[in-house]
C-alpha positions in Angstrom: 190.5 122.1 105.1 186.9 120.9 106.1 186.5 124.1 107.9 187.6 126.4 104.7 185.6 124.8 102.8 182.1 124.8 104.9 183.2 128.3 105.4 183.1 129.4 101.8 180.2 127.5 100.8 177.9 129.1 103.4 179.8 132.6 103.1 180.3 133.0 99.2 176.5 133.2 98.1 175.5 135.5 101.0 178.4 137.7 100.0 177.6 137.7 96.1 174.0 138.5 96.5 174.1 141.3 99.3 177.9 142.8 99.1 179.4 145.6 97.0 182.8 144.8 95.6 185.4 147.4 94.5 186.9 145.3 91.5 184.5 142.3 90.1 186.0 139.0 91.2 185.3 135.2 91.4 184.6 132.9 93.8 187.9 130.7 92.8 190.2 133.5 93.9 189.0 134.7 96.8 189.2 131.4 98.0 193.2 131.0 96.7 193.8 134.3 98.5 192.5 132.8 101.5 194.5 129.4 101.3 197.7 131.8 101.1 197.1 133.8 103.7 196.3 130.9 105.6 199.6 128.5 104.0 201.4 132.0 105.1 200.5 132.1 108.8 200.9 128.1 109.3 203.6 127.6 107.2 207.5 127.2 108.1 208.0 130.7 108.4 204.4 131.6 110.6 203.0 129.0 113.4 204.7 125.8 112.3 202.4 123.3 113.9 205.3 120.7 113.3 207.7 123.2 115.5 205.5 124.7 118.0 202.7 122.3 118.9 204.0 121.3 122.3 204.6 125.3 122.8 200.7 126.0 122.3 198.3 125.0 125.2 195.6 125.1 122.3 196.8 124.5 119.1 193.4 123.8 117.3 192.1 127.0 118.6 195.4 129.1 116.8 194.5 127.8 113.8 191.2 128.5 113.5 191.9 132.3 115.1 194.4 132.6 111.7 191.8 130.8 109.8 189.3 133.6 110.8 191.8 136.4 109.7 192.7 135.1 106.4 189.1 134.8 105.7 188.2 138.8 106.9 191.3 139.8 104.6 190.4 137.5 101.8 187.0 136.8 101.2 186.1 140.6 102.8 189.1 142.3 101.6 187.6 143.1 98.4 184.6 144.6 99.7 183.1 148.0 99.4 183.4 150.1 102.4 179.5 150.6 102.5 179.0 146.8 102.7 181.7 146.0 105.3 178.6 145.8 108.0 176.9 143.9 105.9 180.0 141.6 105.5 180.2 141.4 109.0 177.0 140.4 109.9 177.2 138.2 107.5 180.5 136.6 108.6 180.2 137.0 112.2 178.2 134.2 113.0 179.8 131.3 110.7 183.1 132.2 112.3 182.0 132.0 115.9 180.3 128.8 115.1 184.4 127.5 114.3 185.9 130.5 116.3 183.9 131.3 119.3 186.8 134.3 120.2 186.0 135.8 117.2 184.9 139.2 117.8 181.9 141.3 118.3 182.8 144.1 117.1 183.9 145.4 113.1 186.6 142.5 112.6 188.4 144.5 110.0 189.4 147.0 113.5 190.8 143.2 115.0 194.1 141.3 114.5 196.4 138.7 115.6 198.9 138.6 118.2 201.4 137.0 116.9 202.9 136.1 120.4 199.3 134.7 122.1 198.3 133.5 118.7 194.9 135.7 119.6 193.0 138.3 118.7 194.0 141.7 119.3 192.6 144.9 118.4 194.9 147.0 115.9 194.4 150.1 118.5 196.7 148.0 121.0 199.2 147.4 118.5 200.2 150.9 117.2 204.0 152.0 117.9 204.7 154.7 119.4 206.0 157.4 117.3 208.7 160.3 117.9 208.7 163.4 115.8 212.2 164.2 113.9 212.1 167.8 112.8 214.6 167.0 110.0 212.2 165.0 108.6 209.8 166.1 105.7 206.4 167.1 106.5 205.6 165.0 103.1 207.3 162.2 104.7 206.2 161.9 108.1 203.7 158.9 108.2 202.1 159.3 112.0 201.4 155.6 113.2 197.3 154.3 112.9 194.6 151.6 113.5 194.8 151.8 109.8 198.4 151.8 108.9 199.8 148.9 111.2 197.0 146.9 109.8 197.2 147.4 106.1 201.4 147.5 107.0 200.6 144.0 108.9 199.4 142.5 105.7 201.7 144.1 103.0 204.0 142.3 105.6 202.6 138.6 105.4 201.8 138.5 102.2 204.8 140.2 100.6 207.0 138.6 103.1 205.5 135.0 101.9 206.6 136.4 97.9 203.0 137.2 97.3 201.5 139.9 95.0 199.3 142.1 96.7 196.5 144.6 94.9 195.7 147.5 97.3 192.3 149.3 96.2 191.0 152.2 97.4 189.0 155.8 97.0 191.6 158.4 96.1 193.4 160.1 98.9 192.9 157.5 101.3 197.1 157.1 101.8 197.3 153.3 99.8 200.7 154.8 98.0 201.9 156.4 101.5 201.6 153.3 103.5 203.4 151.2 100.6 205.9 153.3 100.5 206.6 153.3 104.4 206.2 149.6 104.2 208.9 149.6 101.9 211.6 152.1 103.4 211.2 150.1 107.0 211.4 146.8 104.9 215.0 144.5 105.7 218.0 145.2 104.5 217.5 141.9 102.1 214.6 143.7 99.9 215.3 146.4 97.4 212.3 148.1 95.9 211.6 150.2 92.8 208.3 152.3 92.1 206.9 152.7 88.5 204.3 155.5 88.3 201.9 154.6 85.7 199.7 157.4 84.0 197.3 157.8 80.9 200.6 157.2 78.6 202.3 154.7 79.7 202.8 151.9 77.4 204.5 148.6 77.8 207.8 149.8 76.5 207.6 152.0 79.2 207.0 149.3 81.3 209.7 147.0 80.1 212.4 149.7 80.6 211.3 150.4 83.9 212.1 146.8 84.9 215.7 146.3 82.9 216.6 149.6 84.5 216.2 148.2 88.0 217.2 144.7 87.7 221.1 143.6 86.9 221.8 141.0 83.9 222.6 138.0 85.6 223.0 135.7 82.5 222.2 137.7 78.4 218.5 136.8 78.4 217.7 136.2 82.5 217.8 139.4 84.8 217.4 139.9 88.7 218.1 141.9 91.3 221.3 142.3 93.2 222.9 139.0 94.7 221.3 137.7 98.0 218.4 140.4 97.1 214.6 140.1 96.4 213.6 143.0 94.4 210.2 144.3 95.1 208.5 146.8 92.3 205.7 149.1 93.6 203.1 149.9 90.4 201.4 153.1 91.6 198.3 154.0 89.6 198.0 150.3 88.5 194.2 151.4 86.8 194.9 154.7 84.5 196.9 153.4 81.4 194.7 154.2 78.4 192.4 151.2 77.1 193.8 150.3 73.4 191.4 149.2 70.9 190.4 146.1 72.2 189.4 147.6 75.5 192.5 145.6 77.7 195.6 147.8 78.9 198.5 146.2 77.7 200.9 147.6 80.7 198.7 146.2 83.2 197.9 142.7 80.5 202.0 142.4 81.0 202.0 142.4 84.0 199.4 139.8 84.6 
């Protein structure tokens, strides 16, 4: 916790004085998202210090590998693509003063093997991929750097019950990825996606979730038994601003 904390301090005003961000944020969140990522990867579920310790030649140094991650996808996961070098440069050498593996190059190109409990570029992590010609053109989603990575966290964080906001220029596949994260998800996660538009309303909204989830008692509904239902908003920004300047969808929602 010592080592979060020293992180932030010395990495927060750096980053709010010379970083872009593509949705305004505070300081108090990033640093939650971080603590989840972080509670997510050491938790029961991920590394389990209380399970694994006498497995790990270096447990001190796994921690502080995740802890380097979950502040990359946390604290720089919000930042605009033009000042990810900045970020970097920025980040680079505070981590390597806690995590001297921590690499050189663009960290956001760098992962974790979750075997070695090391670094490990995304480009060595991408599956290979065999083309089924009675597949859709429209639904063929050709493994990446990019998609095992953004698949990897959809994955943690999702997997750890989690709400995740993916941003993004349009075009740049957030919906596709999503999608192919939830088709390949396990057979104990159903998922729904609710398109929203310039028109949609929270009635809209409302009907969209009763229509996917089963009445389990006459005011309490859910998904089916032994499932966790997952619903994908696409287009979370473009309902229309009411008078007050808030979108109600998106304020129920929140």
């Amino acid at each position: 916790m010592a080592d979060v904390k020293a992180i932030c301090t010395e990495l927060l005003p750096a980053l709010r004085k010379q970083c872009k961000e593509m949705v305004p944020s505070v300081d108090a969140n990033l640093v939650a998202s971080c603590l989840k990522f972080l509670q997510t990867f050491l938790g029961s579920d991920g590394l389990d210090l209380s399970r694994t310790r006498d497995k790990l030649p270096n447990a001190k140094k796994a921690v502080l590998t995740y802890l380097a991650f979950s502040v990359v996808w946390s604290l720089g996961a919000n930042v605009h693509d033009d000042s990810r070098g900045t970020f970097a440069a920025i980040a680079r050498p505070i981590l390597k003063k806690r995590c001297p593996d921590f690499p050189d190059g663009d960290p956001f190109e760098f992962g974790v093997d979750a075997e070695l409990h090391k670094t490990q570029p995304w480009s060595e992590q991408i599956p290979s991929f065999a083309y089924n010609p009675e597949v859709s053109f429209f639904e063929i989603l050709v493994p990446t750097a990019d998609t095992v990575k953004y698949k990897f966290v959809l994955n943690t964080l999702v997997g750890a019950g989690h709400n995740v906001l993916i941003t993004g220029e349009t075009g740049v596949g957030k919906s596709v990825v999503t999608k192919d994260f939830l088709t390949t998800a396990p057979d104990n996660i159903v998922s729904a996606c609710v398109n929203f538009s310039g028109k949609t309303t929270t009635k809209n909204l409302q009907d969209a979730f009763e229509g996917n989830l089963e009445a389990k008692r006459k005011t309490l509904l859910g998904p089916p038994g032994g499932k966790t239902m997952i619903f994908f908003i696409d287009d979370v920004n473009m309902p229309q601003l009411d008078r007050y300047f808030s979108q109600p969808p998106c304020e129920l929602l929140r």
